[in-house]
N, C-alpha and C positions, 0 to 999 in steps of 0.2 A: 257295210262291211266290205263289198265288194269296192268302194272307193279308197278307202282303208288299204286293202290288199296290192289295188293299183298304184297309190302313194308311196308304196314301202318296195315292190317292186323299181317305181318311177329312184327312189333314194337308193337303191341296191346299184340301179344300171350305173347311174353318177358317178357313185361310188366307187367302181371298178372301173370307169372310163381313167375317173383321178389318179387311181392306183397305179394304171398303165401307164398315165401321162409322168407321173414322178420320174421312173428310169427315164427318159426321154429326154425331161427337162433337166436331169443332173449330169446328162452324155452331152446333149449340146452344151450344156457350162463348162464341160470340162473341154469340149473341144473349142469352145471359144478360147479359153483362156491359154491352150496350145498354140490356139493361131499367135494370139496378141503376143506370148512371150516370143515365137517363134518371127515375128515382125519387129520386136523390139529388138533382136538380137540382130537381125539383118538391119535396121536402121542405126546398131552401133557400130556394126562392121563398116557401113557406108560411112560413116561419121569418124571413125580411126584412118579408112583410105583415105577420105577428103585432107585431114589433118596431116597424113603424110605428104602428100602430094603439093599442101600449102609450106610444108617446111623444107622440099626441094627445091619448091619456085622459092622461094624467103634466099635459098642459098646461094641459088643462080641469080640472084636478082640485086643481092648486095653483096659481090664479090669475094664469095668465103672461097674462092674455086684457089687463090693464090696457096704458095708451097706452104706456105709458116702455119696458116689456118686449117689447112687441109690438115698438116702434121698433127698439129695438135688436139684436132678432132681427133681423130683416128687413136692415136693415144689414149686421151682422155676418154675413150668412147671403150679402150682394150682393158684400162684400168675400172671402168664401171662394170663392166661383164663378169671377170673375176672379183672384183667388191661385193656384186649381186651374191655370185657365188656362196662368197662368204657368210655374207649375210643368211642365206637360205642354211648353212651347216650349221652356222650359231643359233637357230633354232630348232633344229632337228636334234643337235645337242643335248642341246637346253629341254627338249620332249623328253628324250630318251634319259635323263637324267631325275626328271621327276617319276618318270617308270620307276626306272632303279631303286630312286628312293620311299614311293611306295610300295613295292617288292618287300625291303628292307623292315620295314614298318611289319606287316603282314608276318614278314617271318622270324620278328622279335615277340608278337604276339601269339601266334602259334608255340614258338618256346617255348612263353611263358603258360599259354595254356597245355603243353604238353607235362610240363614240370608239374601242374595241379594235378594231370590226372594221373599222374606214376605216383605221387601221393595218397591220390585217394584209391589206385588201386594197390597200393603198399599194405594200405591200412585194409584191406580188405581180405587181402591173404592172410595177414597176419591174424584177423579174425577166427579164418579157414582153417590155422594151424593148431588157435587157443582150443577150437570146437574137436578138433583129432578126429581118425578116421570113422566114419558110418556114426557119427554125432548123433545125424541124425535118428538113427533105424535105435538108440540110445531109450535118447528121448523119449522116443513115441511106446516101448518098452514100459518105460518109467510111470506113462501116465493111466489114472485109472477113469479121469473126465473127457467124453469123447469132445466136450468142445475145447477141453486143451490139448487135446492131440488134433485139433483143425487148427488151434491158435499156433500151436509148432510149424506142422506143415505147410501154414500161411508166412510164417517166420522165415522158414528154409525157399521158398519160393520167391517171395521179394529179396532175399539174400543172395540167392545163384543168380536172378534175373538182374541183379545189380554189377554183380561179377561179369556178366555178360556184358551187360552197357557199357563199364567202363572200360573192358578189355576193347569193344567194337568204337565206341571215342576217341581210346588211344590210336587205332589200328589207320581210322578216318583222318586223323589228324597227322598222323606220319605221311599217310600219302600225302595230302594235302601240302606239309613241308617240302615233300620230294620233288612233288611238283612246282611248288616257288622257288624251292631252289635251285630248279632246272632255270623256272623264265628266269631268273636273276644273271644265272650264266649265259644264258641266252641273250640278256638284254645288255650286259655288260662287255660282251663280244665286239656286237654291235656299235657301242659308243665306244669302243677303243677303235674300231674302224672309223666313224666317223671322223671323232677323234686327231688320225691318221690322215685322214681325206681334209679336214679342217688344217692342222700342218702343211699338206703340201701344196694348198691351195694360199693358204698364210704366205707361205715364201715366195709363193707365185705374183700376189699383190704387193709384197717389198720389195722383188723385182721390177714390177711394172710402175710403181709411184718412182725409185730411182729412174727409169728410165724418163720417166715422165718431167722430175726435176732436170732432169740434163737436158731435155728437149727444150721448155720453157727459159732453160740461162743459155743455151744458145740463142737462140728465138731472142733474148734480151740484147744479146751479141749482135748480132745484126742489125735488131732496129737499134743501136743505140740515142739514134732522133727522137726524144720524145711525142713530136709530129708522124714518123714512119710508122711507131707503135700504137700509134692512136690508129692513125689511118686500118692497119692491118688486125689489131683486137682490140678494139677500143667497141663500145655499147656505142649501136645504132639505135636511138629513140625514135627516128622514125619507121625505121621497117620494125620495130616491136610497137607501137603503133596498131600498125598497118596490120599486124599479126593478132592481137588483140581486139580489133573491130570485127574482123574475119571470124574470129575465133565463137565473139558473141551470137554471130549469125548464123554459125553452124548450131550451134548448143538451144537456140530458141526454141526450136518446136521440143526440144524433149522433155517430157513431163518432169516434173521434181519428182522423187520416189521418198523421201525425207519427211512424211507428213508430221505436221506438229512441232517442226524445230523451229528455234526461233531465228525471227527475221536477223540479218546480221546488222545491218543499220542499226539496232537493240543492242547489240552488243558492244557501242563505242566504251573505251575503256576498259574494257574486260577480258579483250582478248589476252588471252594466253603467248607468250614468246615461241617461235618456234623452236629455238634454243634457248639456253640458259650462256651466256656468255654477255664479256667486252663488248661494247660499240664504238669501233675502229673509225669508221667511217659515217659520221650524221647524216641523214637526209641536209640535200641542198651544197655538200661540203665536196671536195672535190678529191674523186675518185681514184682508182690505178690508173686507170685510163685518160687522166688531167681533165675529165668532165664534170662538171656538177653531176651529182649523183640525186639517182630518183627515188631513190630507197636508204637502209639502211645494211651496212656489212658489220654483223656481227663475229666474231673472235669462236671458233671452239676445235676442239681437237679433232682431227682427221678420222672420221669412221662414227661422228656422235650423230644418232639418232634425229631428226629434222621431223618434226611433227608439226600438220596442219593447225592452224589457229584458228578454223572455226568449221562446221560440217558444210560440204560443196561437191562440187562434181569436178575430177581433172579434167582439164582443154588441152593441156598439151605438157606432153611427156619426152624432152630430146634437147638431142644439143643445140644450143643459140650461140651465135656470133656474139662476143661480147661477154656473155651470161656463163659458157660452160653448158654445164647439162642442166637443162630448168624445168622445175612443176610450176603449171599453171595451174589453180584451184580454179571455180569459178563459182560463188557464193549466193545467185541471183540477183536480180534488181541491177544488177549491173558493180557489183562488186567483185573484185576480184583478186587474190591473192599471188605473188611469185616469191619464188625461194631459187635463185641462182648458184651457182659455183657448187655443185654437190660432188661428192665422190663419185655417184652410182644413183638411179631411181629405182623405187621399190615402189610405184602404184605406174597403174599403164591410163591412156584416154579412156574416159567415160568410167572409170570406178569410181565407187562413192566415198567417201572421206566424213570422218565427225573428227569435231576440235579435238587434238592427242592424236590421232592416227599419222604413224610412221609415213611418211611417204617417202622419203628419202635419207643418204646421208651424207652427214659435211663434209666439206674438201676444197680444194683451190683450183678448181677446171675454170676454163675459157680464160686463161694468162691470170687468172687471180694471184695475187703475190703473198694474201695473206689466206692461210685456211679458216673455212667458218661458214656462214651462209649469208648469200645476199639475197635481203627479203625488201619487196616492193609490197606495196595496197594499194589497187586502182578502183577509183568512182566513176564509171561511163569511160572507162581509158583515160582518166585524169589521173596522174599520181598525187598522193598525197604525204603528209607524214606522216609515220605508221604510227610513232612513239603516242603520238593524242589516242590510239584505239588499243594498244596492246598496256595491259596493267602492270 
């Protein structure tokens, strides 16, 4: 017995050491994983400087410093700003729009259930008035069985208590109305301001794309040298290159975060277009620029939606010599995605992306003459043709 008692003792102490140890072990979990996020997040900040800093030297190093390039960065970079703009109101819009309409919804069905119960309490008065005053105190008069004068009094109970409900349904339900159709005003205020803010931010980017053509056929004016124009916006393949190999060695150590997607190599064929448009310009065929072109220039209207063609990580988010303002994807294993000449970018370095996510929108930046998107696919910084992987 007494070893008995020592055992259960010896299981009790265990016991309660485990017990103490649980908090312990869930605080250090959670402060680990404070740290790890808190390092991850200082390792993208380092990883966005580095990126900046390679696409200054990129600047200085292949002569964008001259007036015409500079110009139309600067432009193109004025008209992406306000584009973003845009883009951010069209869907705050577009939010505040589905409020409204569920508001709407909400307060057709309140109606309608208000309409039932002025019904069923229609029908109940009218009951009140068939029965005439002190009905009851009648009744109970009339009768000489006491358990029909409990079945009356039971009658007139569920009856007033009914009266009651329906009057406190309707009462719940008006407010109820009063109150949506306050948020409705409320929320339709709102998207009239928006609205408003979307208008003058609208004319703001019709300004600045005019301005932006006047720039580009002057700019056309000057070089009229097909040679001058090259030399000045023409696509340097080797400092993008250069920017692409750089770009893989930053992005190495960083974990995938995407687990279970599949490998993109899997996916020859398959991909998705990043637009839906014309193909103006082949792979291999010769460009604005009078170069063999390493990609394809697809055709679309100014402000369409530009979506990744397969899930990756961005490398680089900014304007290029040549390119406009360009998203680089990077899809591992060493594949990589570009999509050039964009309005405006909507993902920044180091966001994650799946095949459909918006990342940007079309346009005719870095001298492009036609609007649309120029989309490259690179294997180890090889270009390749996109048309063999995209369906």
């Amino acid at each position: 017995m007494r070893g008995l008692l020592l055992a259960l003792a010896l299981l009790a102490s265990v016991a309660a050491q485990a017990q103490a140890q649980e908090p312990d072990q869930a605080q250090r979990a959670a402060q680990e994983r404070a740290v790890q996020e808190r390092d991850a997040k200082q390792k993208l900040d380092a990883v966005r400087a580095e990126i900046r800093a390679l696409t200054e030297q990129q600047r200085a190093t292949t002569g964008e410093r001259n007036e015409a390039v500079r110009a139309l960065r600067e432009k193109e970079l004025a008209v992406a700003a306000v584009a973003k703009d845009v883009h951010a109101l069209d869907g705050r819009i577009a939010a505040q729009q589905g409020e409204l309409t569920q508001l709407d919804g909400r307060r057709a069905d309140l109606e309608k259930a208000l309409e039932s119960q002025r019904e069923a309490l229609a029908a109940l008065l009218r009951s009140a008035y068939a029965l005439g005053n002190h009905e009851e105190l009648k009744l109970l008069l009339q009768q000489d069985d006491v358990a029909a004068i409990s079945r009356v009094l039971a009658y007139h109970r569920y009856f007033q208590g009914a009266q009651v409900e329906q009057i406190d349904r309707l009462r719940g339900d008006l407010r109820e109305l009063a109150d949506v159709q306050t948020s409705i005003e409320t929320a339709t205020t709102e998207l009239g301001r928006s609205r408003g803010a979307r208008a003058t931010e609208g004319e703001k980017l019709e300004a600045e794309r005019a301005d932006h053509e006047r720039l580009v056929a002057e700019i056309d004016t000057k070089l009229k040298d097909q040679g001058a124009r090259i030399a000045a916006l023409g696509k340097d393949e080797a400092a993008l290159a250069d920017l692409l190999e750089k770009l893989r060695d930053v992005f190495a150590d960083i974990p995938k975060q995407l687990a279970g997607a599949e490998p993109f190599a899997s996916m020859r064929g398959r991909l998705a277009w990043p637009v839906q448009g014309k193909v103006v310009a082949a792979f291999g065929a010769a460009d604005d620029s009078g170069r063999r072109s390493s990609g394809v220039l697809i055709a679309a209207a100014t402000g369409t939606a530009v979506r990744a063609v397969s899930h990756g990580r961005v490398a680089f988010a900014d304007w290029l010599r040549g390119y406009g303002l360009m998203v680089i994807v990077d899809h591992g294993d060493g594949y990589m995605s570009l999509y050039g000449g964009n309005e405006t970018l909507l993902k920044d370095v180091g966001d994650w992306v799946d095949a459909g996510t918006t990342i940007a929108s079309s346009g005719a930046s870095g001298g492009q003459k036609t609007s649309g998107v120029y989309f490259e696919l690179r294997v180890k910084g090889q270009a390749v043709d996109p048309r063999g992987w995209l369906r």
